[in-house]
N, C-alpha and C positions, 0 to 999 in steps of 0.2 A: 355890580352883578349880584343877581338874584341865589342866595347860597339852601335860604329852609325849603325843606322836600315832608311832604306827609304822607306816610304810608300803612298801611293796611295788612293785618294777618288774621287771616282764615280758617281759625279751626274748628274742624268739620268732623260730626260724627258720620260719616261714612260706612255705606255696608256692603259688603264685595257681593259685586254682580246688580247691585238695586239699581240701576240705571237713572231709573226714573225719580228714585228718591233722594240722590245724588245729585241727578244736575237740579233738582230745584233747591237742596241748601247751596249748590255752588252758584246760581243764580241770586236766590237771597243773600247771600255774601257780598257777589258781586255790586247787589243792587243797595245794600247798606254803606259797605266803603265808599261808596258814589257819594252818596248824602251827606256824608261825613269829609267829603273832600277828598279822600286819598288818592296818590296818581298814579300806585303802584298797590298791585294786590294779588298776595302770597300764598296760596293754598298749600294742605298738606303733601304729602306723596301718593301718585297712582289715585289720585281723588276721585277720576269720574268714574273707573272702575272699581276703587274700591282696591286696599293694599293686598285682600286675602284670599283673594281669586285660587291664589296656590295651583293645579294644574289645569284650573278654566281660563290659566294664562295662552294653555296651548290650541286653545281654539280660536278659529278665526275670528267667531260669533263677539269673542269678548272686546279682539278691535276693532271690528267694526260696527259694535254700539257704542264704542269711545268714539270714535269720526261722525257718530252721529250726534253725540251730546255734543261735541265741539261746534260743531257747525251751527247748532243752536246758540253757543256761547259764543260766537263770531259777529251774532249780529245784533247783540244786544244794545241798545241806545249806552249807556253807561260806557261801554268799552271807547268811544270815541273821546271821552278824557278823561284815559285811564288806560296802563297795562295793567293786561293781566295773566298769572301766572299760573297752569292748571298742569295736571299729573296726567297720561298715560301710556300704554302700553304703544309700542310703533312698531313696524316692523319695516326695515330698509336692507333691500338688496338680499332678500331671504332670512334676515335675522333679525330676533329680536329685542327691542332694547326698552328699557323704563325709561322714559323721555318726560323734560320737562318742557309744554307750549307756550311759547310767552308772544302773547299778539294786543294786539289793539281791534277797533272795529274791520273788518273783514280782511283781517292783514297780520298774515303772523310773522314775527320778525324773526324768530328762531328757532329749532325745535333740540331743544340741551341733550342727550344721552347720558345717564349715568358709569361715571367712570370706571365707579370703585363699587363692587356688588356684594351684599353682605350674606357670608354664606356658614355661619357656627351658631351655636345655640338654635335660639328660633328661629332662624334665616336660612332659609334655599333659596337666595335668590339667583344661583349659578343651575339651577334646576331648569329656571323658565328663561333667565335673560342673562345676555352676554353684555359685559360693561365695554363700555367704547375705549379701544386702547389707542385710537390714530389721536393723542393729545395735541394739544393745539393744532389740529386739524379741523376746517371745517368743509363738510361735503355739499352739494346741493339733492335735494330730496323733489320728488315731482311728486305734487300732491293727488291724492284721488280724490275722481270727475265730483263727489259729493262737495268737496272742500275747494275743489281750484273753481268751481262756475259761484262761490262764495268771495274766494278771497281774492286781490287784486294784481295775483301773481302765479302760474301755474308750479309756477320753482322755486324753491325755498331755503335758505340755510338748515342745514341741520350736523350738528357736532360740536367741541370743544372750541366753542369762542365765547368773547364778552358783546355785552352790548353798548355802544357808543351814541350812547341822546345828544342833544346838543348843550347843554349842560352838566350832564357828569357820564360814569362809565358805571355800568350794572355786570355784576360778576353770578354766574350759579353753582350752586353745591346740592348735593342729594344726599342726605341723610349718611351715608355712611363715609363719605368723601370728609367728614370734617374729623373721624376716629383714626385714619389712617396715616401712615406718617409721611407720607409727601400729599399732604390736603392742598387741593386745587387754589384756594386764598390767597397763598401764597405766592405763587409764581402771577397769580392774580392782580395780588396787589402791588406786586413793581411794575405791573403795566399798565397803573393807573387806575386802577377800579377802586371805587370808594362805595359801594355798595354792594354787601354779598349777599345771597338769600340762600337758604338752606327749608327745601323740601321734606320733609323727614314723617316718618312713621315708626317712632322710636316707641318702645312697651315699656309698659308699668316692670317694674321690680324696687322689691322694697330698698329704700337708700340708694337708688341709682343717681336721682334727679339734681342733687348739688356735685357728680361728677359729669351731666350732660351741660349744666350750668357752667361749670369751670373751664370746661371747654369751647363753648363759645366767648366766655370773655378770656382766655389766653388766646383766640387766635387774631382776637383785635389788640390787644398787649402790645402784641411783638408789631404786626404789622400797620395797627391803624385800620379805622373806617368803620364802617354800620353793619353790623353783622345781624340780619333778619333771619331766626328761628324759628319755624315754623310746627308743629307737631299735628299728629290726630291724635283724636280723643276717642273712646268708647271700643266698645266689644266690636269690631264688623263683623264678627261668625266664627271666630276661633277659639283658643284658650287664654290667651293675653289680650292684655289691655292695654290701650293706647290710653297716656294720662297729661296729654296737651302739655301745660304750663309753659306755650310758646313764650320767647322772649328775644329782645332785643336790643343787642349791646354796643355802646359804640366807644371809640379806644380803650378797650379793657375794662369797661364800666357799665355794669346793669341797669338797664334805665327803663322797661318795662319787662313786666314777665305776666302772664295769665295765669289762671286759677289751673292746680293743676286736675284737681277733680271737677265736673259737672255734668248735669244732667242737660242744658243746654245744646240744641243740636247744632247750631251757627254763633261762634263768640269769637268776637272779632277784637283784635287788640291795634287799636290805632295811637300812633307816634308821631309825632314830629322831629324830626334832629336838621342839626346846621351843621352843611358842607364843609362849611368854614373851621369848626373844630378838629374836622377830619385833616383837614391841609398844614392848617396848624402845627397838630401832634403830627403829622410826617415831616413839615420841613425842617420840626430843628434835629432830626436824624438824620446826620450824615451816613453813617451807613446802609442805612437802607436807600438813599438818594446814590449812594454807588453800584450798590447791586440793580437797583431798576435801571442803571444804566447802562449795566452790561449784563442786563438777562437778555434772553433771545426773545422778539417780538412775538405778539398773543394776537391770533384773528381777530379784525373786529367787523362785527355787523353795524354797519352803521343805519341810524333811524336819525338825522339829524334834524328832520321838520316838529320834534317831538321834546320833550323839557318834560322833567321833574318838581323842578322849582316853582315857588308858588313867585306870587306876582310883590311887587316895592308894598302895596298896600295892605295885601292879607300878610304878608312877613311882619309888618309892624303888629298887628293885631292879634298874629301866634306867635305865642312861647313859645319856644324850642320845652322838650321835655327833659329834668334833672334825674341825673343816678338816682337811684334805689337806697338808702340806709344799709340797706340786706335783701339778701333775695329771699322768696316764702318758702322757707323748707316746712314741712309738716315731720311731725314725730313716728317712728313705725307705728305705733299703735294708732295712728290718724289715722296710717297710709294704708292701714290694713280696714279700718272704717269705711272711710270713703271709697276707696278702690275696688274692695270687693264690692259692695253695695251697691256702686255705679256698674259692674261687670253681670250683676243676677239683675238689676234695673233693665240694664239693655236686651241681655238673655231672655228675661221675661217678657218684655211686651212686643218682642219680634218674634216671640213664638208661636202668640193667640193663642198661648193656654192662660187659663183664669186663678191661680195660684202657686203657692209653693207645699206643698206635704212634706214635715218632717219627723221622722223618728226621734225625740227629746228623751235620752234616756238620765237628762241631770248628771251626767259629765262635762267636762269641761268645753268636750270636741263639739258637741251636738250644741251647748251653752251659746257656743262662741258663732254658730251658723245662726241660730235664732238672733242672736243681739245683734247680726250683720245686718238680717233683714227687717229689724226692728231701725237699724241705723238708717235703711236704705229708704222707708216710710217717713222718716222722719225727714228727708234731703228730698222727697215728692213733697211731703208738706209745703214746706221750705219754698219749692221752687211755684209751686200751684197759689200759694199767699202772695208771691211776688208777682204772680200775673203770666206763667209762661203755659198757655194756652193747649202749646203742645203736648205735655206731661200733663196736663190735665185731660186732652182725649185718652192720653195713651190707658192714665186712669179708669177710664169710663170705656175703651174699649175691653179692657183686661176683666173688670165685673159684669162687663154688660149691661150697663147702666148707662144712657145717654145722657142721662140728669144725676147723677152720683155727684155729692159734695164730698170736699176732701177735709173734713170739718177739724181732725187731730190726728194724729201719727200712728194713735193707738186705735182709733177707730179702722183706721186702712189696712193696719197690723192683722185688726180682727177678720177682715174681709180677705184678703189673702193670706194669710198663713194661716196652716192646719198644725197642729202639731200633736202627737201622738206616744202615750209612754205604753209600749211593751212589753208586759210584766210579764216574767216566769215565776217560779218558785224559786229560782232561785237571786230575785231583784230585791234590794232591802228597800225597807221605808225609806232611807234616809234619800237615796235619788227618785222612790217616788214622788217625794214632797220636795222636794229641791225643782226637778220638773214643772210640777204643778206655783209653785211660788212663782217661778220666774215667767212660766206661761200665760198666770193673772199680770204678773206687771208691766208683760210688754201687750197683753191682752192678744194674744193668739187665739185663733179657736180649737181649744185642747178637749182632749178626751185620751181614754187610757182603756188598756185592751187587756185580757189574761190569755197566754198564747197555749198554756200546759194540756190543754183538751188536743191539740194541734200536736205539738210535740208529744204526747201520745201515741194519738193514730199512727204517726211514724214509725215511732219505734214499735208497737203492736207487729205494724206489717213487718216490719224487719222479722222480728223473732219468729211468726208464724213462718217466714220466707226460709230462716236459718235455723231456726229453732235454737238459739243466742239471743241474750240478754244481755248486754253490756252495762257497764258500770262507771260510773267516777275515781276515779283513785283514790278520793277521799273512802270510797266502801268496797275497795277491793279490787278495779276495774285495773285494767292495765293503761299507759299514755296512748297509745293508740283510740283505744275506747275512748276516755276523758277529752280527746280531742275531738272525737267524731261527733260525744253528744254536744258537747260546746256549739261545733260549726252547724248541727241541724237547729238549735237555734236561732241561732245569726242570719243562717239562710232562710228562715220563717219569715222574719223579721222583714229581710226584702220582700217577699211576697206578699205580703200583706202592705207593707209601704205602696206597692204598686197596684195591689186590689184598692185600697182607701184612694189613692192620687184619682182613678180613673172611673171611681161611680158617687164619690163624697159629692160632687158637685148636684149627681142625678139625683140623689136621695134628700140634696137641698133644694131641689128644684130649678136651678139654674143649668143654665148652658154649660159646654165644655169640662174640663179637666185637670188635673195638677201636675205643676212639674218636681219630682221627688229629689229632695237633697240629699247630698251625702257629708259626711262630716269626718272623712280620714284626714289624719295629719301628715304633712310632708316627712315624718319621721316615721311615721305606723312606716308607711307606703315603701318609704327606705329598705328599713326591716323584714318587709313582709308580716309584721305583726297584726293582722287582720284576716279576714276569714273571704274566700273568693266568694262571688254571689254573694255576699252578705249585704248590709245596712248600708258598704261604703260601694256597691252599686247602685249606682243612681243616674237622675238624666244630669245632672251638674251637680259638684262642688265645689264652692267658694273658699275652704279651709286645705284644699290641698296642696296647695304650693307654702304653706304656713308653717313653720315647726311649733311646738310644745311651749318651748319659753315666751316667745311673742305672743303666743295667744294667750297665755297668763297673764302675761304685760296688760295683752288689749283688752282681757275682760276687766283685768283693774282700773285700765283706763274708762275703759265701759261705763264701768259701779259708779264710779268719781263724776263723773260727767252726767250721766241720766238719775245720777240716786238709787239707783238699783240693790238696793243693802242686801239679795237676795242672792246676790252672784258671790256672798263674801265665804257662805259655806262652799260652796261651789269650785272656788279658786283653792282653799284649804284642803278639802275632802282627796285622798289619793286615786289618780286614776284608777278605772277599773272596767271588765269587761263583763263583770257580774254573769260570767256563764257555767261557774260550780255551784253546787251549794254552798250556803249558807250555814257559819258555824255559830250557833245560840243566836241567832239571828242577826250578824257580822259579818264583815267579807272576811272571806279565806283566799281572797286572788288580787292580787295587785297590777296591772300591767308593767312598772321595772321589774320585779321580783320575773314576771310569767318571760320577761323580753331577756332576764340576765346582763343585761345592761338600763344605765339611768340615760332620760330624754338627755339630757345636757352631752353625754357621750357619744350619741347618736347624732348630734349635730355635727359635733366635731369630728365625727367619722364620714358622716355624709361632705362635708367641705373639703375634707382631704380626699377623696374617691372620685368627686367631680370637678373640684377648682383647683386641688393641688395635683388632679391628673395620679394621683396614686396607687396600683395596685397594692397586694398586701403586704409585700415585702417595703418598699419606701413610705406605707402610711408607716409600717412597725418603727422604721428607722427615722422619723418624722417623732413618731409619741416617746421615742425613748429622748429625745433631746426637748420636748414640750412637757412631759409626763418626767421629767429627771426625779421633780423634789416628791412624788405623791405614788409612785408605783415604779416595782422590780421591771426589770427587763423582762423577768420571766412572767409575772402579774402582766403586763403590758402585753405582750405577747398571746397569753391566754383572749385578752381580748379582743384584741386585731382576727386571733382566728374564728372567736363565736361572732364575731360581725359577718366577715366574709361566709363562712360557712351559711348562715341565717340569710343573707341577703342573696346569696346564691340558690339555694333550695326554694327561694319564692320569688324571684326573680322573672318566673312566666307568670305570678296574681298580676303584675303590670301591664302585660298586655290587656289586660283589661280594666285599666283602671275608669274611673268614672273623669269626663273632662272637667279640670281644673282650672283655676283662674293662678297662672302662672305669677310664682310671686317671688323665689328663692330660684337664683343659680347652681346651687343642687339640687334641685327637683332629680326626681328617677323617672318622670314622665316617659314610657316608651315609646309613646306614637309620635313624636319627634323631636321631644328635647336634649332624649338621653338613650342614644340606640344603641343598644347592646345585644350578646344572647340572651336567652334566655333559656338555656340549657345548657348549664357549666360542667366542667370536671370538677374533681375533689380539691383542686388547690395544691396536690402533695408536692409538687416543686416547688413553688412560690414559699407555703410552709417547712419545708424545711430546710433553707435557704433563712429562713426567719429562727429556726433552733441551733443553727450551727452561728450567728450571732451571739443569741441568746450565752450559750456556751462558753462562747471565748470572750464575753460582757462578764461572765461570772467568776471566771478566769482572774481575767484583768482586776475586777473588784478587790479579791481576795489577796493581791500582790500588795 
């Protein structure tokens, strides 16, 4: 008996709602795995619709342009030696459910419901779809008239069963089903399934990827057999990123994994493994040979005219594939490279607008948005050298150039990125030439603005309006004042950002427009240490799911890597928002000094606020056992309270943050990763519930 099977996975940059741009990479999939021999072929999750439909799941319109891609995909030559496995939205008996279709040519053998639906962080998916709770039940579904005058059967299985080939048994899982603690695999694999496939549309976040990994090889560990990983890859229209690195594991061992970054829309990771391994590592476990003998029987659909196995002659001629050494983790500072880069890649050329405009004011924040998109020119190079045709129009659609060469990194740098320092009187040299250095060496096209004629006129009309002058506090003004003039700066800044994005192109004579960056840090945004309508409104930032210390990490990794000696002032120089004057021409303003707290603090308060679930009384009682050897209870306490106070008082600038490429599990994102009010009370219970500690900490000490 014939044991090696060759299979196929699918990942697909996908964009919710693109119908038509959808089914042709799930057709070039389908039609590659073909060539390549595979008999099985995996795609991501919700593929023909696209995972981010979000509430264009509640219209009908969205499934039934799924039932029409399918029907196309029904009868494509390739599917007659070959399942294949596709994502969409169903709806059975008034409800609706994330379904996976797994058929052959005009014949679908099953239609899977997702059990287990993931619904914290970035996931509603109990918003649009109800998970199928009749487990190992399977129902019959009557297909509509577009799909039954196709396929060779008006009725169909649809629910929680396996499928039964005539050489082995095929198990399915959907993405969130493998995190949960009764995962479908299991009660799977005592009923003889040696093949699992897991549909998934899991997001980028930094350091997740060797806990998504560990998880597919512990669930073939314990149980045995071929665990197919599937992922998407790319932006499809929202704030996270889907970052592939499908893989596939068989008895607890990595044996292939894909890249987890690219710019490729269809990359296919083809395997070979042998059945035989699989049987193997279960027969010499007795206990699992007793429990599949007394689990309760699992439906099966049987397709027994139909085999995975290749034939006595192509088995001798392929190798089965061997474990991995290691799997490819990349370092944050890669994952912040590549990830964003591929996330404003996609962003951009599904816009059809023809660059990016950035405010570069030679800090670290604006430093580290440039050298993203300096990194992202450099991965179009990259992919355009290698021949991928499609990044090469997407190029030449983005400049308007049907004949544009992508000749250097720096050349395409220069072509789309604008960048921009806007000076006041109060900006020193030292970030105007920081700016300007780093703007030559990744070759942006920079120029630089004096905004004080601007900020003027403002304040003019104030005074003539109030007959008030206000001041800095440096010359008498009161904090009020000193903040108002600070923010009518800041707010210039976007205005103008947004005047240059929308006519720099007109007055270069090309077509179209730019799309303006912002450069807030996942900590500013925390804080609220930023100014509303300011520079960190924008139409995307790629820095804002990022903290402080990682992007220090990444511009050093940056410098090291590109040679960039110019970032090395840059990573040194202490942040700053350069919106007072200037003392003998010096900064007089720090951002920790302006925040009362250091970035490093602000991490650890954000991780305790969103991952340890703390309000202010158990983050207090948290830092006093973390914070023992380095600050008072009553020190510690001061600063639990200027956190909470400051992030409460700015806590409505979120609603309007600029979309971010989601990257940390603390984000403060309000628009749906971190919903809160945004109009609090003063805290005096929580705080002083945190003093009467404090108190009897001092008490205690003193015994």
């Amino acid at each position: 008996m014939m044991s090696k099977v060759k299979l196929s996975l699918a990942t697909l940059n996908q964009w919710a709602l693109d119908f038509e741009g959808n089914y042709e990479r799930i057709r070039s999939s389908i039609e590659e795995s073909s060539k390549q021999g595979a008999r099985y072929r995996l795609g991501p999750e919700l593929e023909i619709c696209g995972y981010g439909c979000e509430d264009h799941f509640y219209e009908n319109d969205t499934i039934l342009h799924s039932w029409q891609v399918l029907a196309k995909l029904l009868v494509m030559e390739e599917t007659k030696e070959m399942i294949c496995d596709v994502g969409m939205p169903v709806l059975y008996e008034g409800t609706r459910y994330n379904c996976r279709i797994i058929f052959t040519y005009k014949h679908i053998i099953l239609i899977r419901p997702k059990l287990s639906c993931c619904n914290q962080g970035n996931y509603r998916e109990l918003r649009w779809f109800t998970p199928w709770l009749k487990k190992k039940t399977v129902k019959k579904f009557i297909l509509p008239e577009m799909i039954a005058i196709i396929n060779d059967a008006r009725v169909v299985p649809i629910g929680d069963g396996i499928i039964q080939l005539k050489d082995t048994c095929i198990g399915s899982e959907i993405c969130e089903e493998l995190w949960t603690a009764d995962s479908t695999h299991v009660q799977q694999s005592l009923a003889g399934v040696e093949i699992f496939t897991n549909a998934s549309a899991s997001h980028f976040n930094l350091r997740k990827l060797s806990e998504r990994l560990g998880l597919a090889q512990s669930a073939t560990t314990k149980v045995g057999g071929v665990y197919l990983y599937n992922n998407m890859i790319g932006c499809d229209g929202g704030r996270v990123y889907y970052d592939g690195a499908s893989n596939v594991c068989v008895n607890g061992q990595l044996v292939k994994q894909n890249c987890q970054f690219s710019m490729r829309e269809v990359d296919l990771t083809i395997v070979t493994v042998d059945l035989d391994d699989v049987r193997a590592y279960r027969g010499e476990n007795s206990s699992r040979g007793i429990s599949s003998s007394a689990a309760t029987p699992y439906p099966r659909v049987e397709y027994l005219e139909f085999g995975l196995c290749m034939s006595r002659q192509q088995a001798l001629l392929t190798p089965a594939d061997e474990a991995m050494s290691e799997p490819m983790l990349l370092s944050a500072e890669e994952e912040i490279e590549y990830g964003a880069a591929c996330w404003l890649w996609d962003y951009l050329r599904r816009s059809g607008l023809s660059g990016f405009f950035l405010p570069l004011s030679g800090g670290i924040d604006s430093s580290s948005t440039a050298c993203i998109v300096y990194s992202m020119c450099c991965m179009v190079h990259k992919e355009v050298s290698a021949g991928n045709s499609q990044v090469l129009a997407d190029v030449r659609r983005i400049v308007k150039d049907d004949n544009y060469r992508v000749e250097t990194a720096e050349k395409l740098c220069h072509e789309i990125l604008t960048t921009c320092y806007m000076a006041t009187d109060n900006s020193s040299a030292d970030t105007r030439n920081r700016a300007e250095k780093l703007s030559t060496r990744i070759n942006s096209n920079h120029f630089g603005v004096k905004m004080d004629t601007i900020v003027m006129a403002f304040l003019t009309l104030f005074t003539a309006a109030t007959g008030y002058i206000p001041k800095f506090t440096s010359r008498g003004g009161t904090k009020r004042e000193n903040l108002a003039l600070q923010n009518i700066q800041a707010r210039i800044r976007m205005v103008l950002a947004y005047l240059f994005a929308q006519l720099l192109q007109w007055v270069r004579g090309k077509d179209g427009s730019l799309l303006v960056l912002g450069s807030a840090n996942v900590d500013e945004c925390l804080r609220g240490y930023y100014t509303k309508y300011d520079c960190s409104s924008a139409d995307v930032n790629p820095i804002g799911g990022i903290n402080k210390e990682d992007l220090k990490s990444f511009i050093g990794h940056f410098m090291r890597k590109y040679r960039v000696d110019e970032l090395l002032s840059i990573v040194e120089a202490p942040p700053t928002a350069e919106l007072e004057p200037l003392c003998e021409g010096k900064l007089a303003q720090t951002d920790e000094e302006d925040m009362g707290m250091t970035y490093a603090e602000l991490t650890v308060f954000g991780k305790l606020r969103k991952l340890s679930k703390c309000g202010p009384y158990s983050m207090f009682r948290k830092l006093v056992d973390q914070w023992r050897d380095i600050s008072s209870p009553r020190e510690i306490a001061g600063k639990v309270r200027h956190f909470f106070w400051n992030y409460s008082i700015n806590r409505h600038k979120t609603t309007t943050l600029t979309p971010s490429l989601h990257a940390e599990n603390y984000a403060p994102d309000d628009n749906r990763f971190d919903l809160r009010p945004f109009l609090y009370p003063r805290w005096t219970w929580q705080f002083g519930r945190i003093d009467e500690d404090v108190e009897e900490l001092e008490k205690l000490n003193k015994k």
